[in-house]
ZAMARGU-4260 file (C-alpha; in steps of 0.2 Angstrom, whole numbers, plus 5000, padded with zeros to 4 digits):
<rodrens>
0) 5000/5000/5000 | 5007/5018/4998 | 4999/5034/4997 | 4981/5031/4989 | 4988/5017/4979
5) 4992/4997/4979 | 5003/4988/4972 | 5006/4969/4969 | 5024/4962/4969 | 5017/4950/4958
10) 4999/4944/4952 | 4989/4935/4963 | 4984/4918/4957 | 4970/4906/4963 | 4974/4897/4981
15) 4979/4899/4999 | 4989/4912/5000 | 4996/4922/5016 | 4999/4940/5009 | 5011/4949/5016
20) 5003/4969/5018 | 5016/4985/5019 | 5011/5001/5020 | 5022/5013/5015 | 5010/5028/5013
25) 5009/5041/5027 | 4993/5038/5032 | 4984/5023/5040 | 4976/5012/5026 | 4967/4995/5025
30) 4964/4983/5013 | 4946/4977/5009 | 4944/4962/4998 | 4928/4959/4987 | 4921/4946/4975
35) 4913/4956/4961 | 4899/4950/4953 | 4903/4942/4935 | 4903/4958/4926 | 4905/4969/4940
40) 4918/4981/4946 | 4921/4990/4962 | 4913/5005/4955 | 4898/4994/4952 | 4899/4991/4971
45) 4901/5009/4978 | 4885/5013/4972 | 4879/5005/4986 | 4883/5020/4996 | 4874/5031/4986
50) 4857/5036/4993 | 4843/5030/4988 | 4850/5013/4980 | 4844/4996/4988 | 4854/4982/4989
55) 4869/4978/4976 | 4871/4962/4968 | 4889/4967/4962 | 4900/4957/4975 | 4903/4952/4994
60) 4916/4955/5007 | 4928/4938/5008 | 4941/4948/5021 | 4953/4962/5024 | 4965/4970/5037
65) 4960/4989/5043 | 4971/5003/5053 | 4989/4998/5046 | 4998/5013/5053 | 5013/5019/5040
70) 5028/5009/5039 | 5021/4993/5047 | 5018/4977/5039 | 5005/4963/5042 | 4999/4945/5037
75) 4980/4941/5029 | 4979/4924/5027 | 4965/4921/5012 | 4959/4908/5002 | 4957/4915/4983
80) 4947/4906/4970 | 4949/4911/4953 | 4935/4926/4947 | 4936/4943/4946 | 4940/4954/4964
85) 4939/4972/4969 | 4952/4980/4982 | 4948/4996/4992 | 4953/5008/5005 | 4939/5015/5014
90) 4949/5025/5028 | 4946/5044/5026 | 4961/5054/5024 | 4961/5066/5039 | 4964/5084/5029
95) 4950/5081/5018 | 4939/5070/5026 | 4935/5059/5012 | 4937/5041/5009 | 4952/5037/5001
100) 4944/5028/4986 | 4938/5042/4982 | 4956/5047/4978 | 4958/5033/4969 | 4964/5018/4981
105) 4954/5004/4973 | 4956/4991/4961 | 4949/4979/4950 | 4959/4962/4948 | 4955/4946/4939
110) 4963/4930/4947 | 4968/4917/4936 | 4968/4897/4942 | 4985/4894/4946 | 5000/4899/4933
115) 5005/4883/4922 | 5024/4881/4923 | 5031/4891/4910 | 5038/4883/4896 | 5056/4885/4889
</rodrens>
C-alpha cells in the first residue's frame, strides 16, 4: 500500500495464500477484499453508498485488514478462488475527510487458476 495506491509484487493467482501487507504511505490504510459479481467492478459496488439505491448484487466481502499505521507490515491469510475481485481503502484521509477511494485507492483484479509452469 502507499499513498492512495496498491501495488502487487506480483499477480495474485488462485489458492491459499498468506499475503504479506506493507504500507508505505503516510497515512493509515486498510485493505478490503471483494468478489465482484461476473461483470461487475468496484465501481459497480460503491453505488451502494449512494442514497437511495437498495441492495447491490455486484459482489461480497471475503476479508481484509483495517488501521495499518505507516511503515508497518501485516499478514492476511486468504483463500482465493479464481474470478474477478475488487480491492479498496475505505479509511478517510484526515485533511480532507474523504474516503480514500475516492482518491483513487481501489482496484479491479482478475485471478487466474494457478499459473502453468512456464515453458522454455
Amino acid at each position: 500500500m502507499k499513498e492512495v495506491s496498491y501495488a502487487f509484487a506480483w499477480p495474485p493467482t488462485a489458492g491459499k495464500w498468506m499475503f504479506r501487507l506493507r504500507n508505505d504511505g503516510t497515512q493509515a490504510h486498510e485493505l478490503l477484499l471483494l468478489k465482484l459479481a461476473p461483470g461487475a467492478s468496484v465501481q459497480d459496488l460503491l453505488r451502494l453508498y449512494e442514497p437511495g439505491i437498495p441492495g447491490n448484487p455486484a459482489g461480497r466481502t471475503i476479508g481484509g485488514l483495517t488501521g495499518l499505521s505507516p511503515g508497518r507490515e501485516a499478514f492476511l491469510p486468504l483463500h482465493v478462488e479464481p474470478g474477478r475481485y475488487g480491492i479498496l481503502c475505505f479509511l478517510a484521509d484526515p485533511r480532507r475527510r474523504t474516503p480514500h477511494f475516492m482518491a483513487g485507492m481501489w482496484m479491479d483484479i482478475d485471478v487466474p487458476s494457478a499459473s502453468a509452469p512456464a515453458t522454455p
